[in-house]
N, C-alpha and C positions, 0 to 999 in steps of 0.2 A: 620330522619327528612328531610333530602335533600332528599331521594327518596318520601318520602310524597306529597314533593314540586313539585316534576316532574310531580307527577302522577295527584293531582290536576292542575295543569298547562294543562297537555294531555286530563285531564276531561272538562276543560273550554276550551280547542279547538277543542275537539269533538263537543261539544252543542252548540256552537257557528256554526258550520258547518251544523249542525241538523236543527238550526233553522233559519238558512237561505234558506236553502232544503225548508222548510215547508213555508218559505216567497214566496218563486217561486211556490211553487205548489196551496196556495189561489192565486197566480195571475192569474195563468193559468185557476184556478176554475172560479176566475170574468168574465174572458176571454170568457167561456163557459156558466156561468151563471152568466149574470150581474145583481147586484143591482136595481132592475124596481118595478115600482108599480104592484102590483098583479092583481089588477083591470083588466090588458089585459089581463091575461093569461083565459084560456076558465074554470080550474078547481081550481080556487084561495082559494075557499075553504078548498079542499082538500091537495095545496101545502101547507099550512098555517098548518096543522092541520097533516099532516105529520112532520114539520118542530116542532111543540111543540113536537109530541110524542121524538124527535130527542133528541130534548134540555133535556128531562125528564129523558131520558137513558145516553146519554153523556152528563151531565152538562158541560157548559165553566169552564174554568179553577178560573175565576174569581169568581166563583159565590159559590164554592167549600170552603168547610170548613179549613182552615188553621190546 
């Protein structure tokens, strides 16, 4: 039982580490590709229509069936 506790304890300070990782790396992404209307970009289309097929093969996490 007390090693169970450990190990989920080790599991909740892994992913806690994981997802702060992944917190720094969308910022780095905004950083590089920030949030703008599409409108300037010269093939807005195409970003748009890339970004669905995106969404279709890797759904969000949120959008995903429980």
């Amino acid at each position: 039982m007390l090693q169970t506790i450990k190990q989920t304890k080790q599991s909740s300070d892994v992913l806690v580490k994981i997802l702060q990782e992944i917190r720094l790396m969308r910022q780095e992404l905004n950083l590089i590709l920030p949030q703008d209307d599409l409108k300037t970009y010269e093939h807005a289309e195409k970003i748009k229509q890339s970004y669905q097929n995106a969404i279709k093969q890797y759904p969000p996490y949120a959008n995903q069936a429980n």
